[in-house]
C-alpha positions in Angstrom: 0.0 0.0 0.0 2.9 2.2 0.9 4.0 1.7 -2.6 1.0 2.1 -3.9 0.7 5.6 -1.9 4.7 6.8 -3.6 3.4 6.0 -7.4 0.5 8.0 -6.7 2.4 10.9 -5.5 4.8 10.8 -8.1 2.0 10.4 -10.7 0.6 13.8 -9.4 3.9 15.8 -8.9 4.1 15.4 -12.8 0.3 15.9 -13.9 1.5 19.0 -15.8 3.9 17.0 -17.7 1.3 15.3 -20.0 2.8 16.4 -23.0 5.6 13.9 -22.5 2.8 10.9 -22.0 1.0 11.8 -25.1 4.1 11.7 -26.9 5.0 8.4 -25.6 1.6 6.2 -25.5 3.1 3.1 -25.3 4.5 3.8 -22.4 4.5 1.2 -19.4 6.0 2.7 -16.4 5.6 5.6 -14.2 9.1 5.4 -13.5 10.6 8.3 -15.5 8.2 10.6 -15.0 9.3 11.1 -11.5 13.3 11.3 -12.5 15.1 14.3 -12.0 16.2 14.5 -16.1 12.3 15.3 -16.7 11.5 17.6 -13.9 14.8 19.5 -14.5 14.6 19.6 -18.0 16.7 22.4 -19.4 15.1 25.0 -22.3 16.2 24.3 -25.3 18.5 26.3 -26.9 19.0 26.3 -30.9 22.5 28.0 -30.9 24.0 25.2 -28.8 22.4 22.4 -31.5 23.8 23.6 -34.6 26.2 21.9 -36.5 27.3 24.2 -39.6 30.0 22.3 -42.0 31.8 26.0 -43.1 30.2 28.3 -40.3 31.1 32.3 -41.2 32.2 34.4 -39.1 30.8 37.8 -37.6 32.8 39.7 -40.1 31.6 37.5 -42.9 28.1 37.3 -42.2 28.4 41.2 -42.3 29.9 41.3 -45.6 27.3 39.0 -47.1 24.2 41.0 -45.5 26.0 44.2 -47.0 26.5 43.1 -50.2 22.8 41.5 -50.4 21.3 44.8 -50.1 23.8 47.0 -51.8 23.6 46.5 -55.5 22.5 48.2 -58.8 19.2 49.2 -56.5 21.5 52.2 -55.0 21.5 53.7 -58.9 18.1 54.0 -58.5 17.9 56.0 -55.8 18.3 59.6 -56.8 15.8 59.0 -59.4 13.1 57.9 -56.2 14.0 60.9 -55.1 12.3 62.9 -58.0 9.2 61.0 -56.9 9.6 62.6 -52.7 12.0 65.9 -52.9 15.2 66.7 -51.0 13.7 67.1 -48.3 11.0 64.9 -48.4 13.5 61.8 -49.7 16.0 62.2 -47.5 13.1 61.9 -44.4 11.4 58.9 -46.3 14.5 56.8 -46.7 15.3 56.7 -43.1 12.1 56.1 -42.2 11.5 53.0 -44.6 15.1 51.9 -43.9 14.2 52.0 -39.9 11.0 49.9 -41.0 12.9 47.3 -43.3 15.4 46.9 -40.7 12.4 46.1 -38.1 11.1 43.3 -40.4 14.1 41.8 -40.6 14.4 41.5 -36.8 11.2 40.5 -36.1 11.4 37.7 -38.5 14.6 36.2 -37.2 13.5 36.9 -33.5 10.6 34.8 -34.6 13.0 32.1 -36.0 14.4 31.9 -33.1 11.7 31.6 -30.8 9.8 29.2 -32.7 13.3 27.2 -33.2 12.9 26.4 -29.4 9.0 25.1 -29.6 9.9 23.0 -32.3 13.4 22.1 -30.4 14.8 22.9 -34.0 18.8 24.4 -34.6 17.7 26.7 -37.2 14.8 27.5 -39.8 14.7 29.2 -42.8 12.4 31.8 -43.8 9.7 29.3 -45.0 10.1 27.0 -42.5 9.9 30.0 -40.2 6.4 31.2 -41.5 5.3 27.9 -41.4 6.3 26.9 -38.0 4.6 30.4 -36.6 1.2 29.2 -38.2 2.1 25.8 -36.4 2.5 27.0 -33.0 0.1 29.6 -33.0 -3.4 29.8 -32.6 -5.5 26.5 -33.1 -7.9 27.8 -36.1 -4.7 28.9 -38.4 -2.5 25.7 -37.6 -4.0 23.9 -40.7 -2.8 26.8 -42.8 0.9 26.1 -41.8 2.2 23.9 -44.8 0.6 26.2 -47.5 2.3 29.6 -46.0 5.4 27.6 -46.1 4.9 26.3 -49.5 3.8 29.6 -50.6 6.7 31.9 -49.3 9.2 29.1 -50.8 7.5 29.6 -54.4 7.5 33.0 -53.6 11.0 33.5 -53.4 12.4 31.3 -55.6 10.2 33.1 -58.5 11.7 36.3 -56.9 15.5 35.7 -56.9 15.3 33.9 -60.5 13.6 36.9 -61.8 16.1 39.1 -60.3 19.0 37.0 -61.4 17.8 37.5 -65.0 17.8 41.9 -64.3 21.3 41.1 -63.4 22.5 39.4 -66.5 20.9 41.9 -68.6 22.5 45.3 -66.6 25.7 43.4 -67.2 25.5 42.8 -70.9 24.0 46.2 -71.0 27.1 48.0 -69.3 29.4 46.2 -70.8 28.4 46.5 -74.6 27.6 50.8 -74.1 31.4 50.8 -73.0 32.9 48.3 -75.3 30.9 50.0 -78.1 32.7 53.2 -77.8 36.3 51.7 -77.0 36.3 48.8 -79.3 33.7 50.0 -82.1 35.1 47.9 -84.6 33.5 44.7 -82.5 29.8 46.0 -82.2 28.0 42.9 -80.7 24.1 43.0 -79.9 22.7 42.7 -76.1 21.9 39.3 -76.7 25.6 38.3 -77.7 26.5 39.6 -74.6 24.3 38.6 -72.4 25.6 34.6 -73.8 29.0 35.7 -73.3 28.0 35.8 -69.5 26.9 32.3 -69.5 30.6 30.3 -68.8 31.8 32.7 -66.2 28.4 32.3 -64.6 28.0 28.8 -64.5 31.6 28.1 -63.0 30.5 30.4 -59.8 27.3 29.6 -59.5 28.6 25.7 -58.6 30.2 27.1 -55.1 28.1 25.8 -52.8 28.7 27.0 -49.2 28.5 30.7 -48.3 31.7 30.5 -47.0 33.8 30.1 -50.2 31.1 33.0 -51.3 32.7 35.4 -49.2 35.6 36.6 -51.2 33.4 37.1 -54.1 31.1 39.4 -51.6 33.9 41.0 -50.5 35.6 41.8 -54.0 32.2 43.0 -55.2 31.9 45.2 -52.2 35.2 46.6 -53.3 34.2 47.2 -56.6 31.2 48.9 -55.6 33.0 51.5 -53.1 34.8 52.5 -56.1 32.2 52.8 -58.4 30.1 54.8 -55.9 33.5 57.1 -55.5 33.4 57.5 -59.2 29.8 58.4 -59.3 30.1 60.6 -56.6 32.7 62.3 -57.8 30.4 63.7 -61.0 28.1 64.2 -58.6 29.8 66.7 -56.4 31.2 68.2 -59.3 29.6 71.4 -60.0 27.1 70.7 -57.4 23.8 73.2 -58.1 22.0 74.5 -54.9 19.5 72.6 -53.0 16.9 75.3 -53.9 17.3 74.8 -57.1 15.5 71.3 -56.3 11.9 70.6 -54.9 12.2 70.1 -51.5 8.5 68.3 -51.3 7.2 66.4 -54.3 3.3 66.0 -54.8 2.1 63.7 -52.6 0.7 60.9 -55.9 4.4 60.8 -56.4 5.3 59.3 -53.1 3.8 55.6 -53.6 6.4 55.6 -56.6 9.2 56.3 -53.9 8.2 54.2 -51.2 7.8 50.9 -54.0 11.6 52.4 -55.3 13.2 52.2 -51.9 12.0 48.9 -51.0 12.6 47.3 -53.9 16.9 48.3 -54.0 16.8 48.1 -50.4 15.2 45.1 -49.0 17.5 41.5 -49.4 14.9 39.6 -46.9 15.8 36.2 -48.8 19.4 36.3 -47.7 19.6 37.0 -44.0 17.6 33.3 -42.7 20.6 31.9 -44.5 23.2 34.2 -43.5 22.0 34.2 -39.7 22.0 30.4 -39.8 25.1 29.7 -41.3 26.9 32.0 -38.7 29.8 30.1 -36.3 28.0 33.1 -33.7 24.1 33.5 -34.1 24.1 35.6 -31.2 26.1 38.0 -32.6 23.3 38.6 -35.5 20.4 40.8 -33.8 21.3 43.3 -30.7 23.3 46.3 -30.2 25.3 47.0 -32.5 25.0 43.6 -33.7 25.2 42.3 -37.9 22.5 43.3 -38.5 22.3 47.3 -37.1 25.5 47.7 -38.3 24.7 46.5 -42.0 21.6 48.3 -42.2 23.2 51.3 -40.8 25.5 51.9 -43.6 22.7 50.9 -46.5 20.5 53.2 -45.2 23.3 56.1 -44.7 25.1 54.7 -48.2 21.3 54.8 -49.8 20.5 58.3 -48.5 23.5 60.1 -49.7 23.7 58.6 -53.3 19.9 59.9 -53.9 20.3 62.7 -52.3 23.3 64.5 -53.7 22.3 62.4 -57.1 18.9 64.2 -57.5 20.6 67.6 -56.4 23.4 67.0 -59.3 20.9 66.1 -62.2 17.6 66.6 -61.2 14.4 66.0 -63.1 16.2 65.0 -65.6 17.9 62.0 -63.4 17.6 58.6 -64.9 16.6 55.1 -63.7 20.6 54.3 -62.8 22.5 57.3 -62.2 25.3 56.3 -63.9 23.8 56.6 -67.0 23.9 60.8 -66.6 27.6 60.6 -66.2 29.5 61.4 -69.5 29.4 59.4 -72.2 32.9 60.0 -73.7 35.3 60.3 -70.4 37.3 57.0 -69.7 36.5 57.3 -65.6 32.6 57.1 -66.2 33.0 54.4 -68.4 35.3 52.5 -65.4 32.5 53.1 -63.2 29.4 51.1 -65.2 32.7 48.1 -65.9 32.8 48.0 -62.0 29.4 48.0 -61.4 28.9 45.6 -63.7 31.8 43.5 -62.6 30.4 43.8 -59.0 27.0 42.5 -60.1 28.3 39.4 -61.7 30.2 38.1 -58.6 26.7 39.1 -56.8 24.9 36.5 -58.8 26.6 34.2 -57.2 25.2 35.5 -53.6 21.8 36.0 -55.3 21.6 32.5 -56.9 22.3 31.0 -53.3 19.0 31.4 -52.1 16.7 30.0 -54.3 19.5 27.0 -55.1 18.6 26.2 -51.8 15.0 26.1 -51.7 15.1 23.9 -54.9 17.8 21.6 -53.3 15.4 21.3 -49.7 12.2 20.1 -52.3 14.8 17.6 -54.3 17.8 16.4 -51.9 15.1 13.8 -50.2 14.0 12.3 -53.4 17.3 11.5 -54.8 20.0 8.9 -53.8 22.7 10.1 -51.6 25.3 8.8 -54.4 24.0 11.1 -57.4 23.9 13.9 -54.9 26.9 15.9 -56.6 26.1 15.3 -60.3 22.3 16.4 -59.4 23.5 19.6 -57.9 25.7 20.4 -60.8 23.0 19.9 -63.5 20.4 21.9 -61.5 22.9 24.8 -61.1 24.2 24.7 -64.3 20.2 24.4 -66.2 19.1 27.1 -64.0 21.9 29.5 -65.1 21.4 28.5 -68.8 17.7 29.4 -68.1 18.2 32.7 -67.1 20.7 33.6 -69.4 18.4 32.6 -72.1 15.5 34.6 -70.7 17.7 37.6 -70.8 19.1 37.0 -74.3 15.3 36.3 -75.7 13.4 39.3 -73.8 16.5 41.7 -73.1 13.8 44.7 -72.1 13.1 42.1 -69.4 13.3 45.0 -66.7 9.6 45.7 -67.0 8.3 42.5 -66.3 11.0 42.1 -63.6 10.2 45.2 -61.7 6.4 44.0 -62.0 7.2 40.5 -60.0 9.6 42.4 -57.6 6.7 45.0 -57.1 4.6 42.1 -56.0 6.8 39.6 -54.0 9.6 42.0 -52.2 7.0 44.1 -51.1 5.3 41.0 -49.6 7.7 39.4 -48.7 10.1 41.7 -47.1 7.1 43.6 -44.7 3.6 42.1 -45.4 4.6 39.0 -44.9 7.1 39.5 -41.5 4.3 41.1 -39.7 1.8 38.9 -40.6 4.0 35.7 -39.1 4.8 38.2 -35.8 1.5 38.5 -35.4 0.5 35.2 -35.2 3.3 34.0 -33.2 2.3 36.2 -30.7 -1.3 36.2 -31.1 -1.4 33.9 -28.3 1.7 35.2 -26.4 0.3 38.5 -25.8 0.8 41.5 -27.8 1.8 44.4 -25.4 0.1 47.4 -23.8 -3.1 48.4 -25.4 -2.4 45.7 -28.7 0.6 48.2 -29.9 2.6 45.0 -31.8 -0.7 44.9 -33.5 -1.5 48.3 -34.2 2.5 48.8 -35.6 1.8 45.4 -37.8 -1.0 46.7 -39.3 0.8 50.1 -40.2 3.7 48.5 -41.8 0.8 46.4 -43.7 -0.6 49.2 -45.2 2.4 51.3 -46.5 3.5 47.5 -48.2 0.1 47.4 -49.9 1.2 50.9 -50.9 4.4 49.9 -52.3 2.5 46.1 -54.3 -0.2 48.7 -55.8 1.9 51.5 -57.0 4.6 49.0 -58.3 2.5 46.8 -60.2 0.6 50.0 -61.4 4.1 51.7 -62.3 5.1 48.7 -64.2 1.9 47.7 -66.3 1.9 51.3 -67.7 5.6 51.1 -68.6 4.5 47.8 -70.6 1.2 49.5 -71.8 3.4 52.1 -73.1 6.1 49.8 -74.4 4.3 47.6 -76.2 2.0 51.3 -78.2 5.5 52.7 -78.9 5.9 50.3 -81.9 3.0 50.3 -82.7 3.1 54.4 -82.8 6.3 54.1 -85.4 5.2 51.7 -87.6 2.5 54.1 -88.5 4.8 57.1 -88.7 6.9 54.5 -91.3 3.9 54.0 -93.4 2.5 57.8 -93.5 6.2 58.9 -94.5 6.7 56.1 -97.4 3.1 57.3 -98.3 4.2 60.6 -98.9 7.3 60.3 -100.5 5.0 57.9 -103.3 2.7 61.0 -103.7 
């Protein structure tokens, strides 16, 4: 009876402990659940689990988060400023860089936290979305494999789009300065664009983000001087800020808000960069990887439009560099960096949705063809894109159209939406003010999907009349010179 009498105790000491019987329901004996192991159980902790091949370092996780959100985007910048003003850009960019910054954090925070329900080393962003719809309130549970399924797709359509922009600024760069160097060896886009392909495919087959850092370092190089170059034309003969508008109509400002999100935000890149580093704890915090990388995008972002839209003004084009002079050997150097800094980016860029396709595939092929598979995928997927950019080489339009609509999504819709789930449950501060900031971040990325996708179907509308427009000017001029 005495015996009896113990099992009973220990049998209630552990009532709250019923998660562990109903994952166990085989279970025969009472024993364990009285043992010290489960009463003391220690929190899991993700950092402590993970076991990264090639880990990077703090300094290398920093170069890669740079150099995914510093690319051609920045030549864009001055010409989002037309859209806001001096003083009105300048204002906005912090502002959406402060907010871009947030999603960021509160998606890995969110990684992280749901990494320790799921007693998981590390998720990616999918896996992350998915896992927040698992773990958080009962009537969205069921949705949890299609958000993950969805934001995979999502992405992957994303970065391959994007990786075809980049082929085409890089054929494009280097043919207008070829062109007027070498003008006896005139080659069309297209030609260029295939030229691309070999260089492509041999970098795109490093694997690990480690042996990607040199490349994001060199690129990053590259870039500092091409910016130097650019700014130096664009301190040159500087005009005065009142010569500018200092406030743009407010209809313009949706065009400047979908602008700076779409060069700024690199959301695909930092679940893989934060998981991959040999210090995750290092990643969010003060200053932390990822204050000090948006801190000198945002400041880096800030300047070039600023001073860029004070140089040229309304007349500023879609890249800035493409209002430097036409016929002066430095300007020409800066559109070869850029474009040379771009190329070893692809590499970066391609990373991302390699991966995703590799997570779907690795399962359903033997461990033995593992290698071969991998090279074939990498080296069809480049060929792909290098012949989407050769066949539709005024590609940009239909590019800017999908980035309109996923990177507006995914890099703040779609972080405060899994935020607020996760923390539906968990409580979501004085007076619901998680909520009420979600929903304001919600809003100004509908904003930025609308006024993209609007931006970019009228560019198309208006591409596709403009031939139509000189074909008929071609026949009323051959008519006239019959007559």
């Amino acid at each position: 009876m005495g015996q009896n009498e113990k099992k009973g105790t220990i049998y209630m000491d552990n009532f709250n402990s019923t998660a562990n019987l109903a994952s166990n329901p085989g279970f025969q004996s009472t024993l364990s659940l009285g043992s010290k192991e489960v009463i003391n159980e220690k929190a899991y902790v993700p950092f402590q689990h993970r076991k990264v091949q090639h880990p990077n370092s703090t300094l290398g996780s920093l170069v890669h988060l740079l150099k995914s959100s510093l690319g051609s985007g920045i030549l864009a910048m001055p010409a989002a400023f037309r859209n806001a003003g001096l003083a009105a850009g300048a204002f906005g960019t912090l502002i959406i860089g402060f907010i871009c910054t947030h999603c960021i954090y509160i998606l890995v925070k969110t990684s992280q936290e749901v990494c320790v329900e799921a007693k998981q080393p590390s998720m990616g962003f999918a896996e992350t979305c998915g896992a927040a719809f698992k773990f958080g309130p009962k009537r969205l549970r069921p949705w949890a494999n299609f958000f993950r399924t969805f934001i995979d797709w999502a992405l992957t359509c994303t970065y391959l789009a994007a990786l075809c922009v980049y082929i085409v600024f890089i054929a494009e760069n280097f043919k207008e300065v070829l062109d007027e160097y070498v003008p006896s060896y005139k080659l069309s886009v297209e030609a260029y664009c295939a030229l691309t392909l070999v260089p492509l495919v041999l970098i795109c087959q490093i694997r690990n983000l480690k042996w990607l850092v040199p490349f994001s370092a060199i690129a990053n190089v590259l870039l500092v001087i091409c910016f130097s170059i650019t700014m130096y034309y664009i301190f040159t003969d500087l005009p005065s800020p009142k010569e500018r508008e200092m406030v743009a109509g407010i209809a313009q400002w949706p065009l400047f808000i979908s602008t700076v999100i779409f060069a700024m935000e690199g959301i695909g890149v930092v679940m893989p960069v934060e998981n991959e580093m040999a210090k995750p704890e290092q990643f969010l915090g003060c200053p932390g990887v990822l204050n000090v990388a948006m801190t000198i995008v945002i400041a880096l972002y800030g300047i070039v439009g600023f001073f860029g839209y004070m140089k040229f003004g309304d007349d500023v084009r879609g890249s800035v560099t493409l209002n430097l002079p036409q016929d002066e050997i430095l300007a020409q150097s800066a559109k070869i960096l850029m474009a040379l800094a771009i190329l070893f980016t692809y590499s970066l860029q391609f990373y991302v949705p390699m991966e995703m396709i590799w997570r779907q595939l690795h399962r359903k092929i033997a461990v033995r063809y593992h290698n071969i598979t991998q090279i074939t995928i990498r080296t069809v997927a480049v060929i792909g894109s290098v012949a989407l950019a050769a066949a539709f080489p005024d590609l940009e339009l239909f590019i800017n159209l999908c980035g309109a609509i996923f990177l507006s999504s995914l890099g703040l819709l779609t972080p405060v939406i899994v935020d607020t789930v996760h923390k539906w449950d968990r409580g979501l501060g004085f007076c619901n003010w998680i909520l009420i900031k979600n929903i304001f971040i919600a809003l100004i990325s509908l904003i930025a999907l609308f006024a993209g996708s609007y931006t970019s179907v009228k560019g198309m509308l208006s591409k596709y009349q403009a031939p139509l427009n000189i074909a008929n000017l071609t026949s009323t001029n051959f008519n006239d010179t019959l007559v």
